[in-house]
N, CA, C and O atoms as a GROMACS GRO file, in nm:
protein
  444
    1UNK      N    1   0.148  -3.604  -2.053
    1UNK     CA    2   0.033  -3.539  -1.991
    1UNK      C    3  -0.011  -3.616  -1.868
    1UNK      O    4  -0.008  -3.740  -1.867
    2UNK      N    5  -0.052  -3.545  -1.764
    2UNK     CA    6  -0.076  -3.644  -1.652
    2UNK      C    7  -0.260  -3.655  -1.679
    2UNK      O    8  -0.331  -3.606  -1.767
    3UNK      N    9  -0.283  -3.719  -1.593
    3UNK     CA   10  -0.441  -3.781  -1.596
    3UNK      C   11  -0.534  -3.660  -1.560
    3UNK      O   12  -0.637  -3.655  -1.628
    4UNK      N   13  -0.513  -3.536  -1.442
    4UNK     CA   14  -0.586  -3.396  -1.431
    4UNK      C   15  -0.556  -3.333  -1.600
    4UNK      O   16  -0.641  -3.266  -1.658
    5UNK      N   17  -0.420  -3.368  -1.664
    5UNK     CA   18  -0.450  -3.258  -1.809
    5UNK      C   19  -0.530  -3.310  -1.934
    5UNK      O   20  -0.568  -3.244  -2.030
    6UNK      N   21  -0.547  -3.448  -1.910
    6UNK     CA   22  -0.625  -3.554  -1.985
    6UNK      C   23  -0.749  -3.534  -1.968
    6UNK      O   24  -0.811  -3.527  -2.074
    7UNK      N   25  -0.836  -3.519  -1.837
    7UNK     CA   26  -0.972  -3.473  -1.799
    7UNK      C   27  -0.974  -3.314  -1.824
    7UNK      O   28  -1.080  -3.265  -1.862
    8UNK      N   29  -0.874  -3.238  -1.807
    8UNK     CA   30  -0.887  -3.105  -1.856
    8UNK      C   31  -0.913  -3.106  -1.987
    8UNK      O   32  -1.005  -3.028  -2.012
    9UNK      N   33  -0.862  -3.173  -2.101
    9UNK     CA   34  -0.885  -3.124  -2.243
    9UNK      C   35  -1.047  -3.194  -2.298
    9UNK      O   36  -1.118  -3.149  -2.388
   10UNK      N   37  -1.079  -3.328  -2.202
   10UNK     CA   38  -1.235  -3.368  -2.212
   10UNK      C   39  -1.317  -3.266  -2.161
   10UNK      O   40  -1.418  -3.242  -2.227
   11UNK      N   41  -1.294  -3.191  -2.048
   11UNK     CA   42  -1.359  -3.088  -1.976
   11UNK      C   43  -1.412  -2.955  -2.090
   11UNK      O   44  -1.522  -2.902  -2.111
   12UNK      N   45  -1.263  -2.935  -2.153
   12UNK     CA   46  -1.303  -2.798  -2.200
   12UNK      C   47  -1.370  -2.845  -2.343
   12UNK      O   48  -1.457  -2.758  -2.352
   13UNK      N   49  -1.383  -2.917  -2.444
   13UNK     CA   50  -1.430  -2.972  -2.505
   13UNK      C   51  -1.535  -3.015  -2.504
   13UNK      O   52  -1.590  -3.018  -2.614
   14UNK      N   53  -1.627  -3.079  -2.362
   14UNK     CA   54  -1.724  -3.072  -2.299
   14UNK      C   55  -1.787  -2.902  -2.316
   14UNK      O   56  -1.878  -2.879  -2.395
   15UNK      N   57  -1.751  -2.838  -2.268
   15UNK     CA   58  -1.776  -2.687  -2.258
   15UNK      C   59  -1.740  -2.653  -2.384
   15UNK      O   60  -1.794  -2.542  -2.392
   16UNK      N   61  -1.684  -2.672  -2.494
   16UNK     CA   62  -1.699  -2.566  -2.601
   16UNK      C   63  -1.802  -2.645  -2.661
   16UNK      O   64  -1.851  -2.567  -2.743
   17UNK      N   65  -1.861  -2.747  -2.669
   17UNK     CA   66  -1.952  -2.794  -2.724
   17UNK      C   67  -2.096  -2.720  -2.729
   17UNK      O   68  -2.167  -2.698  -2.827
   18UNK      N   69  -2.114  -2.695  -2.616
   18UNK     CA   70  -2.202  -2.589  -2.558
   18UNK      C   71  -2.171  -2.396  -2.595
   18UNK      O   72  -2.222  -2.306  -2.528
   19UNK      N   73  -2.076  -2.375  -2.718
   19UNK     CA   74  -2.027  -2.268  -2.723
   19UNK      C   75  -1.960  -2.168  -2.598
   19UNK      O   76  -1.934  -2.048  -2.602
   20UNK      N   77  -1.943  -2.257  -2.497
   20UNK     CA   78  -1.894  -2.219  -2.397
   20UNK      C   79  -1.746  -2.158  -2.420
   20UNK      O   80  -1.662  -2.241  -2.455
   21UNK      N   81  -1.702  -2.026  -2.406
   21UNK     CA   82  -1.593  -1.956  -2.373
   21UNK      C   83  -1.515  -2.025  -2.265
   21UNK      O   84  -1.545  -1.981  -2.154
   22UNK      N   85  -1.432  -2.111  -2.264
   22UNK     CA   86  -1.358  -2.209  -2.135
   22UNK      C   87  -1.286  -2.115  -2.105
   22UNK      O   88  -1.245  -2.049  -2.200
   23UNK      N   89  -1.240  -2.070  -1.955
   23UNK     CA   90  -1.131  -1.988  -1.901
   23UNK      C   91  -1.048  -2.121  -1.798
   23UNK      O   92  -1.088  -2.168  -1.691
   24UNK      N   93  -0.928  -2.155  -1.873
   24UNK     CA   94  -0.872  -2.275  -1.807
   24UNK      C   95  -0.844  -2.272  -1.676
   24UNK      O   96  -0.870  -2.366  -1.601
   25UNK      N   97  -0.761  -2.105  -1.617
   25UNK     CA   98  -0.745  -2.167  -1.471
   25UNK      C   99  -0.894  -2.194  -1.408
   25UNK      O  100  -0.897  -2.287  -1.327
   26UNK      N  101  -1.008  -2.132  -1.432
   26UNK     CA  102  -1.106  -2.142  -1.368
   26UNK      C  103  -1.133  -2.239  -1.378
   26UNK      O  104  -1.177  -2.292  -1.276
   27UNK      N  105  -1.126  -2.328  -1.514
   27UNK     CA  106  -1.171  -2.521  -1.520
   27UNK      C  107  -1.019  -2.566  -1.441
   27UNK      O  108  -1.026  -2.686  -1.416
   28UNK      N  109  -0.960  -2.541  -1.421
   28UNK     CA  110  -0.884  -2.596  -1.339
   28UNK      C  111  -0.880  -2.609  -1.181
   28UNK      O  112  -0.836  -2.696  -1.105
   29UNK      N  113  -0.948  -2.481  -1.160
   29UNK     CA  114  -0.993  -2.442  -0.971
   29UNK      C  115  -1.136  -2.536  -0.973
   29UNK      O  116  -1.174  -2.579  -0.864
   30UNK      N  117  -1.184  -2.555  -1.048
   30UNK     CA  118  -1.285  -2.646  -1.039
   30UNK      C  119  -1.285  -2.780  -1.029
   30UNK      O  120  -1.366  -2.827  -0.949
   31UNK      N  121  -1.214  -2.855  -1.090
   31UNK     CA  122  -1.143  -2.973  -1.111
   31UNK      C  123  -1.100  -3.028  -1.007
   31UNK      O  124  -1.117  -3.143  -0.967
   32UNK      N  125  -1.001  -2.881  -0.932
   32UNK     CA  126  -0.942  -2.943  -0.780
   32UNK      C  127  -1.005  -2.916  -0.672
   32UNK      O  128  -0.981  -2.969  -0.563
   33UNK      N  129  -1.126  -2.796  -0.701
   33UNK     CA  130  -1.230  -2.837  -0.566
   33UNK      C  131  -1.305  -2.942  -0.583
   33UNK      O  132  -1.387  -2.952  -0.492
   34UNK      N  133  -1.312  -3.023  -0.661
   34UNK     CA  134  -1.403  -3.152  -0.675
   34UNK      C  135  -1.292  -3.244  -0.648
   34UNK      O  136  -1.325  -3.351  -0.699
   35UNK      N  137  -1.212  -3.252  -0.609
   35UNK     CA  138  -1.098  -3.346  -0.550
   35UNK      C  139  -1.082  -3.484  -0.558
   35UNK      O  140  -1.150  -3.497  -0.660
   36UNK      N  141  -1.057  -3.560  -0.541
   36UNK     CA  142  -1.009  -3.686  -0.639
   36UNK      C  143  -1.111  -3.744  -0.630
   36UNK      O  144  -1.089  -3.856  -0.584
   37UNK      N  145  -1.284  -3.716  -0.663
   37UNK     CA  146  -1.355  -3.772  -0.683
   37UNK      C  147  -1.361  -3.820  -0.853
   37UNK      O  148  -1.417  -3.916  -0.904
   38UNK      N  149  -1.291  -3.727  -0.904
   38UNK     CA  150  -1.282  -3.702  -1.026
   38UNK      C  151  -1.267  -3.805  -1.152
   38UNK      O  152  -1.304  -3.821  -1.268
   39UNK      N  153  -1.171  -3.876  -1.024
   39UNK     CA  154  -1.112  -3.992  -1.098
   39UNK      C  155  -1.179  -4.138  -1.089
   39UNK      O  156  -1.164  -4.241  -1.155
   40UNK      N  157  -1.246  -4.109  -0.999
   40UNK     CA  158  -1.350  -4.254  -0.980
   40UNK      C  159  -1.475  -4.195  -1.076
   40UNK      O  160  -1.526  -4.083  -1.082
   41UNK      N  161  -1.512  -4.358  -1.170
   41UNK     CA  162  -1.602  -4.331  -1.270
   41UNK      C  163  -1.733  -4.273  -1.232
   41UNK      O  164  -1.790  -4.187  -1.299
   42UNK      N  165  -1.786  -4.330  -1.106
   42UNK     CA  166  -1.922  -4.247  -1.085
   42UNK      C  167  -1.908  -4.172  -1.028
   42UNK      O  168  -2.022  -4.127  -1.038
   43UNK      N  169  -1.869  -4.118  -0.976
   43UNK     CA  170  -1.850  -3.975  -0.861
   43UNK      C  171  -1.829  -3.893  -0.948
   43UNK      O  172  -1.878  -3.782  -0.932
   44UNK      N  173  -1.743  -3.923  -1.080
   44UNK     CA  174  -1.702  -3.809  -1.157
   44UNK      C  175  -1.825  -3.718  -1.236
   44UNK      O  176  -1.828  -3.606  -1.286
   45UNK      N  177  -1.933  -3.842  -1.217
   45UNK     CA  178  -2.048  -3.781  -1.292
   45UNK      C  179  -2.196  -3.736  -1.173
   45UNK      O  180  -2.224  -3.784  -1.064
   46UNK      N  181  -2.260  -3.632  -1.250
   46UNK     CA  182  -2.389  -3.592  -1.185
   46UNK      C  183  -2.473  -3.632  -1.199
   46UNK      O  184  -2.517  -3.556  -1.285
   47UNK      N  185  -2.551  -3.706  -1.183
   47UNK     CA  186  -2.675  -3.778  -1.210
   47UNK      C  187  -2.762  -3.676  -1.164
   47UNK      O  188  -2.803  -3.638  -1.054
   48UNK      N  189  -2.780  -3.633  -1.316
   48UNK     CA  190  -2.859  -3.529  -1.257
   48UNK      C  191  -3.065  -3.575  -1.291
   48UNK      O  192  -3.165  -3.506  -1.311
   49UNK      N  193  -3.046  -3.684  -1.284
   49UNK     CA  194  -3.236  -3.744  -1.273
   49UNK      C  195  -3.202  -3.810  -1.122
   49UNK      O  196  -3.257  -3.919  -1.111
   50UNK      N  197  -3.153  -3.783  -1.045
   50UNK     CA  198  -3.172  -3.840  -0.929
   50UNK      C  199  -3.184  -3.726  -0.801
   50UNK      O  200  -3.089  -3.657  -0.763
   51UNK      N  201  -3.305  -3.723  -0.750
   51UNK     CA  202  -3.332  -3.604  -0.673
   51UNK      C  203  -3.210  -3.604  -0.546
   51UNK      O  204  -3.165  -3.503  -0.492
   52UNK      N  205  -3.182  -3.707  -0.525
   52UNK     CA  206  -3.105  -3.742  -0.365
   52UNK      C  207  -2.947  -3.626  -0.432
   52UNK      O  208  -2.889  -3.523  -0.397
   53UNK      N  209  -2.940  -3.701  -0.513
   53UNK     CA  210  -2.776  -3.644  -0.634
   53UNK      C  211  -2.775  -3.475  -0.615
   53UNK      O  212  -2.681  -3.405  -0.576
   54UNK      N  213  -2.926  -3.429  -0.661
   54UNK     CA  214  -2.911  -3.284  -0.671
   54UNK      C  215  -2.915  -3.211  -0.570
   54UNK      O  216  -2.897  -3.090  -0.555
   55UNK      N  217  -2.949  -3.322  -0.479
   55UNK     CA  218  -2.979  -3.240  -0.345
   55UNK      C  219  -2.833  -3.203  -0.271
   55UNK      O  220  -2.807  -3.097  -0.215
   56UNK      N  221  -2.736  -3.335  -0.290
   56UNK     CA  222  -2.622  -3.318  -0.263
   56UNK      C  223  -2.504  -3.204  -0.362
   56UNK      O  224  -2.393  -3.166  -0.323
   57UNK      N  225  -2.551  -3.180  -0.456
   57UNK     CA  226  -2.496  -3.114  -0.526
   57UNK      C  227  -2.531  -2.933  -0.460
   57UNK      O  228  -2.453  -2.838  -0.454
   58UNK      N  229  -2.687  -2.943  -0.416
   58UNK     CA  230  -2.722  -2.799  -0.391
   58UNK      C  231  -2.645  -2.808  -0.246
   58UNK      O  232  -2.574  -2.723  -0.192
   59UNK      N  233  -2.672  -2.906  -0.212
   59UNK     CA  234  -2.628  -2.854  -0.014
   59UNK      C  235  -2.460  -2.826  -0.050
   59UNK      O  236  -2.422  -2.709  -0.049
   60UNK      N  237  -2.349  -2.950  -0.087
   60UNK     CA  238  -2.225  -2.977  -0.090
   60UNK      C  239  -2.202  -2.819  -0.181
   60UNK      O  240  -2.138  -2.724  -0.137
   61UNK      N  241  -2.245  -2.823  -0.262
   61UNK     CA  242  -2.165  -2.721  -0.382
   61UNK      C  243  -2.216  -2.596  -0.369
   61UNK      O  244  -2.153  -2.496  -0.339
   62UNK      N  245  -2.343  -2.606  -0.395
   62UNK     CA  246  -2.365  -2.466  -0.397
   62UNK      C  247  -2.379  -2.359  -0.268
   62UNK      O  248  -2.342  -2.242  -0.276
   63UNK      N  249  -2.440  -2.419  -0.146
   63UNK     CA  250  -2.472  -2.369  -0.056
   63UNK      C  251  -2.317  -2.402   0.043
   63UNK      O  252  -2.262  -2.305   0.094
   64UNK      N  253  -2.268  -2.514   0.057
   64UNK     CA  254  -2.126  -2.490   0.196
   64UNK      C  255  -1.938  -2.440   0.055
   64UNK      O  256  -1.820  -2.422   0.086
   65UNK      N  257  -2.011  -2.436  -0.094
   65UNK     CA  258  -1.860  -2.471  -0.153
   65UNK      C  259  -1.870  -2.307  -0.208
   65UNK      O  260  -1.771  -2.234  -0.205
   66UNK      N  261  -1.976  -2.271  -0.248
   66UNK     CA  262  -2.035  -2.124  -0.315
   66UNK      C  263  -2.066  -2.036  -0.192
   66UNK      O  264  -2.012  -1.926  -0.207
   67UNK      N  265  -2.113  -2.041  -0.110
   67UNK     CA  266  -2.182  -2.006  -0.006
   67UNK      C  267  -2.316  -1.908  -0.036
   67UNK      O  268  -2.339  -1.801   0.019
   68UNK      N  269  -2.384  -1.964  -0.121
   68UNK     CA  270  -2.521  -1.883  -0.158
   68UNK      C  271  -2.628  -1.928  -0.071
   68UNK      O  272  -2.607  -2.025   0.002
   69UNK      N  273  -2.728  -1.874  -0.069
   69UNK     CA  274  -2.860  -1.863   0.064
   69UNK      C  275  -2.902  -2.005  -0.012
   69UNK      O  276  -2.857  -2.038  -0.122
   70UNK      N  277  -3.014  -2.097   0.079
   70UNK     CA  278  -3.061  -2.184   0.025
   70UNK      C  279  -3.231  -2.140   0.015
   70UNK      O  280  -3.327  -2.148   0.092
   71UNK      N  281  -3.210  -2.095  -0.112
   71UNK     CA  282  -3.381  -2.042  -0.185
   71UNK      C  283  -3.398  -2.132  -0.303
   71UNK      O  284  -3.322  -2.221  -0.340
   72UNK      N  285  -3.509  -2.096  -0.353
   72UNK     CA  286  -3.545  -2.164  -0.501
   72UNK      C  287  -3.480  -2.164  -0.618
   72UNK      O  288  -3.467  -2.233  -0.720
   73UNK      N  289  -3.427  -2.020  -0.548
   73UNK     CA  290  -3.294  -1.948  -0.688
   73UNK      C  291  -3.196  -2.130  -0.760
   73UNK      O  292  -3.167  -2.180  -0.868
   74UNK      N  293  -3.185  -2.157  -0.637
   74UNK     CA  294  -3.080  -2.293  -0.636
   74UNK      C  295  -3.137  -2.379  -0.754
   74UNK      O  296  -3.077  -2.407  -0.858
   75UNK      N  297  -3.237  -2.408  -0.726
   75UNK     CA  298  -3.320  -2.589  -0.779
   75UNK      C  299  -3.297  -2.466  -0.926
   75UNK      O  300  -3.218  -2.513  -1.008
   76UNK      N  301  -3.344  -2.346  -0.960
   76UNK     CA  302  -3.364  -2.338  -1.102
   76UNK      C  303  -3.279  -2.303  -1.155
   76UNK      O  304  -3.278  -2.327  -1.276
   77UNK      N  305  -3.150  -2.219  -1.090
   77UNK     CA  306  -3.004  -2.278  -1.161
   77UNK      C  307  -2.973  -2.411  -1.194
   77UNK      O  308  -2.919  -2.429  -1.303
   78UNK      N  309  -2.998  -2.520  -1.113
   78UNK     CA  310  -2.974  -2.615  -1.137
   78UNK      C  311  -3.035  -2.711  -1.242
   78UNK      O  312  -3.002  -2.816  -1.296
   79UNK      N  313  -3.167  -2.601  -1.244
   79UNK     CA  314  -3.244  -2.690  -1.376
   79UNK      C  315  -3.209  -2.632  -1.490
   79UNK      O  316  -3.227  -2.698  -1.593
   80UNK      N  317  -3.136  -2.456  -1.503
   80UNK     CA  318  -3.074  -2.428  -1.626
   80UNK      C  319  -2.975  -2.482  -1.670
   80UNK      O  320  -2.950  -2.478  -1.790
   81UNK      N  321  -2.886  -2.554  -1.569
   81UNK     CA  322  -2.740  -2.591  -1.606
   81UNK      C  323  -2.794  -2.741  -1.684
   81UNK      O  324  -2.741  -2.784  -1.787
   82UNK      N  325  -2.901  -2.802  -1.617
   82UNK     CA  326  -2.927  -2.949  -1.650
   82UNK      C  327  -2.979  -2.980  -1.813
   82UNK      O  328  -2.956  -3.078  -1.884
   83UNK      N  329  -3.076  -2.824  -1.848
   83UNK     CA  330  -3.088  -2.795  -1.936
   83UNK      C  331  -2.969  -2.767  -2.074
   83UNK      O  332  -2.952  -2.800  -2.191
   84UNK      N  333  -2.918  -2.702  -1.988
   84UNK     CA  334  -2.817  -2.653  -2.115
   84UNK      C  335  -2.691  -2.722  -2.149
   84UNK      O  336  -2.618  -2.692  -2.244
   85UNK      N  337  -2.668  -2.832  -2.051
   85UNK     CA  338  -2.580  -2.930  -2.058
   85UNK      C  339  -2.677  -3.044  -2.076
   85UNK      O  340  -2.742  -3.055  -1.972
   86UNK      N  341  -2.710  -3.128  -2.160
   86UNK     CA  342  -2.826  -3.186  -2.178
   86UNK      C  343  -2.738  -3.334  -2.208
   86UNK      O  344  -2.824  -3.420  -2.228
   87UNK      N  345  -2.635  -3.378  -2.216
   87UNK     CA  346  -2.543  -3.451  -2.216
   87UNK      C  347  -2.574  -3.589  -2.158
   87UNK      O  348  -2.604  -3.578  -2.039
   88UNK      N  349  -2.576  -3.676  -2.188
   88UNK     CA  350  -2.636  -3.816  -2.111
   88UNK      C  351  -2.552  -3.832  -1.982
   88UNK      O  352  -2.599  -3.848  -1.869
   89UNK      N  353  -2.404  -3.824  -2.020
   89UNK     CA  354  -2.300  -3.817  -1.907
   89UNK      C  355  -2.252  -3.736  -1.873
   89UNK      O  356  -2.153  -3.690  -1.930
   90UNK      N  357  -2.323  -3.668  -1.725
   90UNK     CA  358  -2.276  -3.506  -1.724
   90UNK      C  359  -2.135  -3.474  -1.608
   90UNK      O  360  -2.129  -3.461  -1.486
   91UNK      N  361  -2.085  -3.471  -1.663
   91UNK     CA  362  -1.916  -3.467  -1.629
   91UNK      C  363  -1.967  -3.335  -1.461
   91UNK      O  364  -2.038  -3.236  -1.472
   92UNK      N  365  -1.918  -3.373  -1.362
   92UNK     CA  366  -1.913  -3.315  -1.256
   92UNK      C  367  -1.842  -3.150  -1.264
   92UNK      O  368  -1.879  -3.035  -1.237
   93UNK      N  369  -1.720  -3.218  -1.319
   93UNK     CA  370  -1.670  -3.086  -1.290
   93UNK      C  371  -1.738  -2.976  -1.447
   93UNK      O  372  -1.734  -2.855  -1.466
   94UNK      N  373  -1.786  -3.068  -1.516
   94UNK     CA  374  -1.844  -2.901  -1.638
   94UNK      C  375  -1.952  -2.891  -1.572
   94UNK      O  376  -1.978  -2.771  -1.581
   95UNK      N  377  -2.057  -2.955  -1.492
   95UNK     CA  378  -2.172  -2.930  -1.398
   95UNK      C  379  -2.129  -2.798  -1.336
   95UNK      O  380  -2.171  -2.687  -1.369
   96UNK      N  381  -2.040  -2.826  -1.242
   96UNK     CA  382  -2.013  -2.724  -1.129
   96UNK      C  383  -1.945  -2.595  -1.244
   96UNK      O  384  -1.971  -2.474  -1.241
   97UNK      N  385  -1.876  -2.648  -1.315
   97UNK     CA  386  -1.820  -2.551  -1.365
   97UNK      C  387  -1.952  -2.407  -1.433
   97UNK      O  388  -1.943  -2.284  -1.429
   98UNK      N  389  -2.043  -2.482  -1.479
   98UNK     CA  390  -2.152  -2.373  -1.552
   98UNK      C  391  -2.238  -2.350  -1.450
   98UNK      O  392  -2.324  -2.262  -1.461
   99UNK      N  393  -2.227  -2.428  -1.335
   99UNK     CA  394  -2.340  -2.350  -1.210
   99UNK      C  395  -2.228  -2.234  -1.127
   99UNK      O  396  -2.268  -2.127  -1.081
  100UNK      N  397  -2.093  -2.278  -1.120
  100UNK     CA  398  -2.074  -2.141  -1.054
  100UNK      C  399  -2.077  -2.011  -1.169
  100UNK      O  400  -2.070  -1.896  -1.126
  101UNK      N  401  -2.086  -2.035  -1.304
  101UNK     CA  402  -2.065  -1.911  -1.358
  101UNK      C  403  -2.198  -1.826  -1.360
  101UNK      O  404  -2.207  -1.704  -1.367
  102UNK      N  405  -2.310  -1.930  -1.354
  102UNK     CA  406  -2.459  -1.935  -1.348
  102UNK      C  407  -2.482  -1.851  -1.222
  102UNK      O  408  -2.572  -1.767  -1.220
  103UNK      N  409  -2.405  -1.871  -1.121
  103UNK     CA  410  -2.444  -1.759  -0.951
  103UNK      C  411  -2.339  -1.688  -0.986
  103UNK      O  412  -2.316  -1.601  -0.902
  104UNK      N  413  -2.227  -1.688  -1.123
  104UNK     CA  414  -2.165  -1.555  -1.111
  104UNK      C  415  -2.101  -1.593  -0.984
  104UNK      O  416  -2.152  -1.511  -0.907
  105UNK      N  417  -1.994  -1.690  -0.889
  105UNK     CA  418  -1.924  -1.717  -0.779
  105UNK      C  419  -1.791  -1.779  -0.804
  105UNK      O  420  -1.736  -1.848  -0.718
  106UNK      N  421  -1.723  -1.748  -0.957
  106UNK     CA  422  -1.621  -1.742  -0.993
  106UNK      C  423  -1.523  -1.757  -0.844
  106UNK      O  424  -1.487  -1.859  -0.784
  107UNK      N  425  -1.504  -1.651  -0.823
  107UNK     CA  426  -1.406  -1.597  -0.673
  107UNK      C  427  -1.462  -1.648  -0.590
  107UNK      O  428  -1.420  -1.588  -0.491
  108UNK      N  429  -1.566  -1.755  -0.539
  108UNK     CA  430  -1.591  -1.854  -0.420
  108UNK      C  431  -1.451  -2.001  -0.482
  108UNK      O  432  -1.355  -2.038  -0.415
  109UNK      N  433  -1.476  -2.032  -0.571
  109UNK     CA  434  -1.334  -2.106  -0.668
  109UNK      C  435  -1.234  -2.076  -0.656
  109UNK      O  436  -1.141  -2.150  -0.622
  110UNK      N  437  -1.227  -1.982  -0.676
  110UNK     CA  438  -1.039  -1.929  -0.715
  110UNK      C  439  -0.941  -1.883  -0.608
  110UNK      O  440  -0.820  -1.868  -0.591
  111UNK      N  441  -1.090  -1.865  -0.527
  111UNK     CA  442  -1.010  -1.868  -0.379
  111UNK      C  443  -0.972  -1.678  -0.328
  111UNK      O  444  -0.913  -1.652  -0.223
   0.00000   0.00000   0.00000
């Protein structure tokens, strides 16, 4: 197994924990738009109590990687995902992974 199928089976496991339905290529288009940050220990994660973190997460991800308007809509997706992944160490790519399903921007991912 290489080291992307090793973080894939923590990923989806991450997500079924949460009763999450995992659709692999989609955790996989996710994985590689987060690009070899993945593999470095802090980058891989969201700190998501750090306002500077989320801010980069709304500008980088959601608004130039999703391309959604920058409204309020944003901060309270982001506070459902923070919510419902409640996880001490919140794995980047299951972050992104439940906020794009959260704007429904599947196909901003998959290309």
């Amino acid at each position: 197994m290489s080291k992307l199928d090793d973080l894939l089976v923590k990923y989806t496991a991450d997500l079924e924990a949460l009763d999450e339905k995992v659709d692999a290529k989609f955790l996989h288009a996710v994985a590689k738009a987060c690009g070899p940050a993945i593999y470095r220990k802090d980058a891989a994660l969201v700190a998501a109590s750090d306002k500077k973190e989320l801010e980069r997460v709304r500008t980088n991800f959601l608004i130039k990687k999703l391309g959604l308007k920058d409204t309020p809509k944003l901060d309270e997706g982001i506070d459902a995902v923070k919510k419902r992944y409640n996880k001490r160490a919140k794995s980047r790519v299951v972050f992104y992974y439940l906020l794009a399903k959260h704007f429904k921007k599947r196909a901003a991912i998959m290309g």
